[in-house]
Residue frames as a rotation matrix with the C-alpha (Angstrom) as fourth column:
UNK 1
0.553 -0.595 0.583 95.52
-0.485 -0.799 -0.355 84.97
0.677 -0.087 -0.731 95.48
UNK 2
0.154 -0.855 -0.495 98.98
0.747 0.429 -0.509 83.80
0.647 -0.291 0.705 97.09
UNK 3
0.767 -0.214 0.605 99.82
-0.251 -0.968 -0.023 85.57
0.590 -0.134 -0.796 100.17
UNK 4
0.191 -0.753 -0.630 103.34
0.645 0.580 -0.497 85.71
0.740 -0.312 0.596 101.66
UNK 5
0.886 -0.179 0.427 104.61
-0.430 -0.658 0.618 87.13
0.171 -0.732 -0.660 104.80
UNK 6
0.546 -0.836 0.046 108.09
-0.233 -0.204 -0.951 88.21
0.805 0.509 -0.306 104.49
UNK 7
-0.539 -0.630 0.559 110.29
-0.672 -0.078 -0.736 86.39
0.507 -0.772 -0.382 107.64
UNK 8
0.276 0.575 -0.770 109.14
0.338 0.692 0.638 83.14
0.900 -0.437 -0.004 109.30
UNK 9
-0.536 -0.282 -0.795 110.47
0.532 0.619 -0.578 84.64
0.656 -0.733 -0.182 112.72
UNK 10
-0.554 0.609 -0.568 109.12
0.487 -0.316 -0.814 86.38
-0.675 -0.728 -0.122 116.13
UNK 11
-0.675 0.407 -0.616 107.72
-0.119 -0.883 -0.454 89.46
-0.729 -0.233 0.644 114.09
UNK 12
-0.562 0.357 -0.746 106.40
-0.770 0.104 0.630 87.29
0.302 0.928 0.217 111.02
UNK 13
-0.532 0.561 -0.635 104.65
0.811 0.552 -0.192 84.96
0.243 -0.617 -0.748 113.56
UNK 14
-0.809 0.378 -0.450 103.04
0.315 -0.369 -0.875 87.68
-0.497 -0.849 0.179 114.55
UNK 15
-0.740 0.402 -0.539 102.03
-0.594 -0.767 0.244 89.40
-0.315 0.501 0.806 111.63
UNK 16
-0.932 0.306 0.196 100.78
0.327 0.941 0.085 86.32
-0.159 0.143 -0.977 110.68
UNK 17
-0.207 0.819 -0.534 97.10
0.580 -0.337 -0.741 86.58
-0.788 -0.464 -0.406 112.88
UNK 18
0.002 0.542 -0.841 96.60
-0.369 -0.781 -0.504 89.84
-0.929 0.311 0.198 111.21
UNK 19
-0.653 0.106 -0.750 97.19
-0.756 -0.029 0.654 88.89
0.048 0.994 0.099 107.30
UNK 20
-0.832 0.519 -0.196 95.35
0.549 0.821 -0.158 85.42
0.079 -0.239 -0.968 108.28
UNK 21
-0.342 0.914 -0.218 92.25
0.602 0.034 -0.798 87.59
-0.722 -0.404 -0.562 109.16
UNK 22
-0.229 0.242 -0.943 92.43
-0.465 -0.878 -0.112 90.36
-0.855 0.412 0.314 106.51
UNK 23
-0.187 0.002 -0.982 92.65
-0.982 0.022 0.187 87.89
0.022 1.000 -0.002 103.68
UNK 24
-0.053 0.107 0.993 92.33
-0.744 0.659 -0.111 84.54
-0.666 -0.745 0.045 104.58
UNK 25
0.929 0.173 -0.328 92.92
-0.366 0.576 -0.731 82.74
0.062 0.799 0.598 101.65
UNK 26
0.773 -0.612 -0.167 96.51
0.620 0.785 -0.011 80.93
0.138 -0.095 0.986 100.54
UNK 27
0.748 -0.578 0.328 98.89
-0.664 -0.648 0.373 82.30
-0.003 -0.496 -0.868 103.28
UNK 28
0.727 -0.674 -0.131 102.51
0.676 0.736 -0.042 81.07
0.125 -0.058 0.991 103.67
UNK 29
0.637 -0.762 -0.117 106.07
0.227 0.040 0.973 82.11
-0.737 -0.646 0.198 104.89
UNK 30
0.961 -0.265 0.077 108.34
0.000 -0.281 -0.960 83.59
0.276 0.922 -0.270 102.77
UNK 31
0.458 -0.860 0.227 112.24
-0.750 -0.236 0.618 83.28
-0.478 -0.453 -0.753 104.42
UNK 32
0.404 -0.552 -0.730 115.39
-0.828 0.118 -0.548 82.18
0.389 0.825 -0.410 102.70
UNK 33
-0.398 -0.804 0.441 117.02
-0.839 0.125 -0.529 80.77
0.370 -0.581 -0.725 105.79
UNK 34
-0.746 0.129 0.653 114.57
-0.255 0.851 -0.459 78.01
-0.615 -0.510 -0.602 106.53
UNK 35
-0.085 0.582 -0.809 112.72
-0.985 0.075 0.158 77.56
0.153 0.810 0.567 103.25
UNK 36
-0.634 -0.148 -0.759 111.10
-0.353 0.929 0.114 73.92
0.688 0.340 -0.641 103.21
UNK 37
-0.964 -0.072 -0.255 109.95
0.233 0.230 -0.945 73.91
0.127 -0.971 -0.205 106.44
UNK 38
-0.078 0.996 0.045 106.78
0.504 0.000 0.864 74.24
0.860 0.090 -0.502 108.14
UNK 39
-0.934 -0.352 0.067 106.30
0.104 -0.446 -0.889 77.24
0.343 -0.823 0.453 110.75
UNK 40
-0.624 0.781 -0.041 102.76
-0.490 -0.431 -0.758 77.63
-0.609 -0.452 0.651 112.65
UNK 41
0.184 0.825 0.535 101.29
0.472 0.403 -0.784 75.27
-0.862 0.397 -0.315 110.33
UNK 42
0.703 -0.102 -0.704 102.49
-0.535 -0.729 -0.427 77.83
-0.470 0.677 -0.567 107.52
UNK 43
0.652 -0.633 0.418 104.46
0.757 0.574 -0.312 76.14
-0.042 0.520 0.853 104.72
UNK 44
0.541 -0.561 -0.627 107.85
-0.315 -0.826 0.467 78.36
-0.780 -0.055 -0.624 104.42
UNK 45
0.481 -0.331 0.812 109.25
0.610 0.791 -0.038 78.94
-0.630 0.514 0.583 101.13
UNK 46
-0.281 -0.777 -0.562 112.23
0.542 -0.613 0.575 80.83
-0.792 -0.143 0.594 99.68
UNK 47
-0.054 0.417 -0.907 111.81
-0.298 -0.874 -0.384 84.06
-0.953 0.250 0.172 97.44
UNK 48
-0.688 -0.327 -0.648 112.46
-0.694 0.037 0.719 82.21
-0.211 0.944 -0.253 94.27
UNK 49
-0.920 0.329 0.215 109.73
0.186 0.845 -0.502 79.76
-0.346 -0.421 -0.838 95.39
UNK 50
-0.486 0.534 -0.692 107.43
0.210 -0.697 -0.685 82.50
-0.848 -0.479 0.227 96.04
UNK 51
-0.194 0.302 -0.933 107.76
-0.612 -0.781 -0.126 83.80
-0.767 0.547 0.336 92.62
UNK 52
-0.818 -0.076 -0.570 107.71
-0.504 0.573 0.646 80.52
0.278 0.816 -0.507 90.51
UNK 53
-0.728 0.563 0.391 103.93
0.262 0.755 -0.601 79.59
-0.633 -0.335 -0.698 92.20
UNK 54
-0.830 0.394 0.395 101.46
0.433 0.008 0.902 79.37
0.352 0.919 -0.177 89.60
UNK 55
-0.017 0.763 -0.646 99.03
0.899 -0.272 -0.344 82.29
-0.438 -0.586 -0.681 90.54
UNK 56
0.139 0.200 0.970 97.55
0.789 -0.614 0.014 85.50
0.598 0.764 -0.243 88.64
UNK 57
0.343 -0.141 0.929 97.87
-0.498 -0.865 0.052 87.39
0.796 -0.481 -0.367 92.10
UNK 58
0.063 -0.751 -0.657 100.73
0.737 0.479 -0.477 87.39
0.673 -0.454 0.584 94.54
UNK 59
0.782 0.268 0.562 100.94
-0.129 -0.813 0.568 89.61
0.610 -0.517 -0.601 97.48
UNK 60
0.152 -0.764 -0.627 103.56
0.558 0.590 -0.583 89.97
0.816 -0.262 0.516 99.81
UNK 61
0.962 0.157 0.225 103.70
-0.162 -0.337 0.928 91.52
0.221 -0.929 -0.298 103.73
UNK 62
0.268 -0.877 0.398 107.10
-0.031 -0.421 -0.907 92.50
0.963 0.230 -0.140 104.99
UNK 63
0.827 0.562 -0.021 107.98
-0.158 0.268 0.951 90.97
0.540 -0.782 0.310 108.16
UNK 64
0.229 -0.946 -0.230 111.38
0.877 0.303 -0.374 91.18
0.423 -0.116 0.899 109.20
UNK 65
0.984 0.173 -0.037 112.19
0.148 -0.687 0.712 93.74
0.097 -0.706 -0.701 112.51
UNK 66
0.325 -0.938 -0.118 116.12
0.690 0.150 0.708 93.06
-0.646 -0.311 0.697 112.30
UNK 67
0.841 0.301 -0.449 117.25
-0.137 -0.684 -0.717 96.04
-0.523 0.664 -0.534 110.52
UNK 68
-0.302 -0.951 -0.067 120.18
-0.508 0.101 0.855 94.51
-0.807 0.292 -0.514 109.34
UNK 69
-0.656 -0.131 0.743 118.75
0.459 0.712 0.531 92.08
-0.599 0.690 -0.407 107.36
UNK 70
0.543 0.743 -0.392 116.16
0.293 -0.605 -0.741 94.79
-0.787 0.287 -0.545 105.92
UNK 71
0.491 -0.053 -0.870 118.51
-0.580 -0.765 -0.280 96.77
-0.651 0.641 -0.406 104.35
């Protein structure tokens, strides 16, 4: 299982910890804006990335506090 955690900044750094303990398995960054990159040790790759990794389960954690870019 692929998990992603939606927003490499403050509030996806945080959430981080918590998906990191609930699942611990392959965790990673999910943000358009700085896809490529490496945040916390966390590889960060964009949503089209996300969805073209070769896995039978994909999960994904919503991490993004700016309601602008929510909606």
């Amino acid at each position: 299982m692929i998990v992603g955690v939606y927003g490499a900044s403050g509030c996806g750094r945080g959430i981080m910890p918590l998906v990191r303990g609930q699942y611990g398995t392959t965790l990673m960054f999910v943000d358009d804006g700085c896809a490529g990159t490496l945040v916390n040790g966390h590889r960060v790759v964009d949503w089209a990335g996300f969805l073209a990794l070769d896995s039978v389960e994909k999960r994904v954690s919503i991490a993004i506090a700016a309601s602008r870019v929510r909606t």
